[in-house]
N, C-alpha and C positions, 0 to 999 in steps of 0.2 A: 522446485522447478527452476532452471537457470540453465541460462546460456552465456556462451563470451561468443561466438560464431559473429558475431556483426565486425563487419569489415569496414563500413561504413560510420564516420560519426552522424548521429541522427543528432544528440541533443546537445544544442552551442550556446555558448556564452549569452547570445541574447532571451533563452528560452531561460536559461536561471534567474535573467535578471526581469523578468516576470512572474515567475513560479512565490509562492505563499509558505513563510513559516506554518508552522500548526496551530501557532497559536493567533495568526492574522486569518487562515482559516476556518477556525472554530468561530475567531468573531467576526468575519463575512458568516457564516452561518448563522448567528445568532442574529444578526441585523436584518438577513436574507426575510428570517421567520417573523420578527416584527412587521415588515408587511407582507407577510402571508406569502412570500415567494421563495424560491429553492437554488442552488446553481444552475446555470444554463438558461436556455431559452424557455422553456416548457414548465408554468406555473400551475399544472391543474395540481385539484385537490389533494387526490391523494400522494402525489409526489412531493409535496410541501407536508403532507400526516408524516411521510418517512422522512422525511427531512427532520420532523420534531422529535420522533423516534430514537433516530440517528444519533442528535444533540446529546439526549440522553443517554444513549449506548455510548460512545464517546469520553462523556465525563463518569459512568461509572468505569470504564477500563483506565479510567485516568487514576484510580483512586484504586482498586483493586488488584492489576496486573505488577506482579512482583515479579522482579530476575531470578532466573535463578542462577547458584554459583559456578554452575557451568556452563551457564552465559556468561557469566562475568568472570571466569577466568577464561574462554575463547578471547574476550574482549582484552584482554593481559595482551594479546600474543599479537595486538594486531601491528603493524608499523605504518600502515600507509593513510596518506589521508585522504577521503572518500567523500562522493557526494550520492547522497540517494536522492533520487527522482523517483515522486509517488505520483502515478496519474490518477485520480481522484474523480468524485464529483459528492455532494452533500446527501444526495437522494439514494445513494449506494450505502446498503447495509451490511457489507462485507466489506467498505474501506471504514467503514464506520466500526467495525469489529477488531479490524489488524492496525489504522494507524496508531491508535493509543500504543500497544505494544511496541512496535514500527521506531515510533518515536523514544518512547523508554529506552528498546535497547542502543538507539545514536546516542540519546541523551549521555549514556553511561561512557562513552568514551570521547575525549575533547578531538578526536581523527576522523569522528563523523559526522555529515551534517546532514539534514532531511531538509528538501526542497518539494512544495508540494503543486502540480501544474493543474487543473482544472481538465476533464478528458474534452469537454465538447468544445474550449476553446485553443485547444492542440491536436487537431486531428492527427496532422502529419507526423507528430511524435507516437501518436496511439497506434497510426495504422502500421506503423514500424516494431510494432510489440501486439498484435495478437495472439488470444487464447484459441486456438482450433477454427480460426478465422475469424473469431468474432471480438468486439472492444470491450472485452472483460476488463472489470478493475476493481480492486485495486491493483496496478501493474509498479513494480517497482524496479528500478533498471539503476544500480549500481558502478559508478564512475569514479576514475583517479580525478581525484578534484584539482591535479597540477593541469593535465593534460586532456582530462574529460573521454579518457578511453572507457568504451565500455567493460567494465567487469563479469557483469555476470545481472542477471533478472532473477525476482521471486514474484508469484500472481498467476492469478488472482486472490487466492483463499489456500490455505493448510492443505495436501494432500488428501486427509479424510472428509474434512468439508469440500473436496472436491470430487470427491467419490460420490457423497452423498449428492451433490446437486445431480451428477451426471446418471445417479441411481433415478432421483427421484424424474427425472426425464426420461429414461426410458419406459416406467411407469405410469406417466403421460399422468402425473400428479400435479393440482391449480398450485398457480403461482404462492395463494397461502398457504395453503396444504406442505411447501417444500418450504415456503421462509421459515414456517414453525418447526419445522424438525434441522434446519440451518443455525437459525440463532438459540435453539436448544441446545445443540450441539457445543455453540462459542459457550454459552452459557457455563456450559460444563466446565469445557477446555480451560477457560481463562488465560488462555495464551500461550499455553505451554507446551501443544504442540507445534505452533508459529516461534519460540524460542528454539526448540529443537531443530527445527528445519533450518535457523539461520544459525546453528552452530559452525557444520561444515562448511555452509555458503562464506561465512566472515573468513574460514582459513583458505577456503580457494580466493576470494575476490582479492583478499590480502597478497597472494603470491600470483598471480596472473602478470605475465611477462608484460614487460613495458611496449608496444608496436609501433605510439604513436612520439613521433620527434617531439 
């Protein structure tokens, strides 16, 4: 999923110099859970169980998700230097499934870097990128890191993980009932359909005309 269609720059030089490595994220998330609390405002229980969840989905994709070589030779091909903006939150089990990957693949080339914003404390950049009108995320939004044009979005979730949520909605299947056949899914995947998807995206975002002076 991706767009370049914003005409407008939404996200500016003061938004990055707020936004979170991944790895000051993982440990605001780790700190968060030491006192029993999650990102955002809203500390109830079970938002802080998926929060612990999360921690652990997380660091197994840290440990698991391997490139593959046609990820890593799109990554050959790239010239420009890029900034990803991932709109996040800790209690999201599907930014908890793609950023490990997300990150891997910038890791792999020194032209890209991952910036990570918090959703509920950047509204105005989220409501500038919803899914079907709603503040899905994980939303990743794709910039010339000279000139902060946007390039192009990927988000919330894989294509097929996004089938399957919007199946198991029409279905009118409990919220459990759809995370279990969701993170089964990633389970499977291991990342390799979210490598795939950002194969073409890396060759479009790479060549998107320059607009902004």
């Amino acid at each position: 999923m991706t767009t370049t269609d914003n005409t407008q720059q939404v996200i500016t030089k003061a938004h990055l110099a707020q936004a979170l490595s991944y790895n000051e994220y993982v440990n605001l998330t780790e700190n968060l859970l030491s006192e029993n609390k999650t990102t955002g405002t809203n500390h109830a229980t079970d938002l802080v169980e998926y929060t612990r969840m999360n921690l652990h989905r997380m660091r197994r994709g840290e440990k698991t998700v391997e490139l593959t070589e046609e990820l890593l030779n799109a990554l050959q091909t790239i010239d420009r230097t890029m900034v990803w903006v991932v709109l996040t939150e800790a209690w999201c089990g599907d930014a908890a499934q793609n950023l490990p990957g997300i990150v891997k693949i910038a890791e792999a080339s020194p032209l890209i870097d991952v910036k990570l914003l918090l959703r509920d404390e950047h509204i105005d950049v989220m409501d500038a990128y919803l899914t079907n009108g709603g503040r899905s995320i994980p939303k990743l939004i794709a910039l010339d890191a000279e000139t902060l044009q946007e390039l192009g979005t990927w988000g919330p979730r894989p294509e097929p993980a996004q089938e399957l949520v919007m199946e198991a909605k029409a279905q009118k299947l409990d919220f459990k009932e759809m995370a279990e056949k969701l993170h089964g899914w990633y389970g499977k995947d291991r990342s390799r359909t979210l490598q795939q998807e950002f194969i073409p995206l890396l060759k479009e975002w790479a060549t998107v005309e320059q607009t902004i002076a």
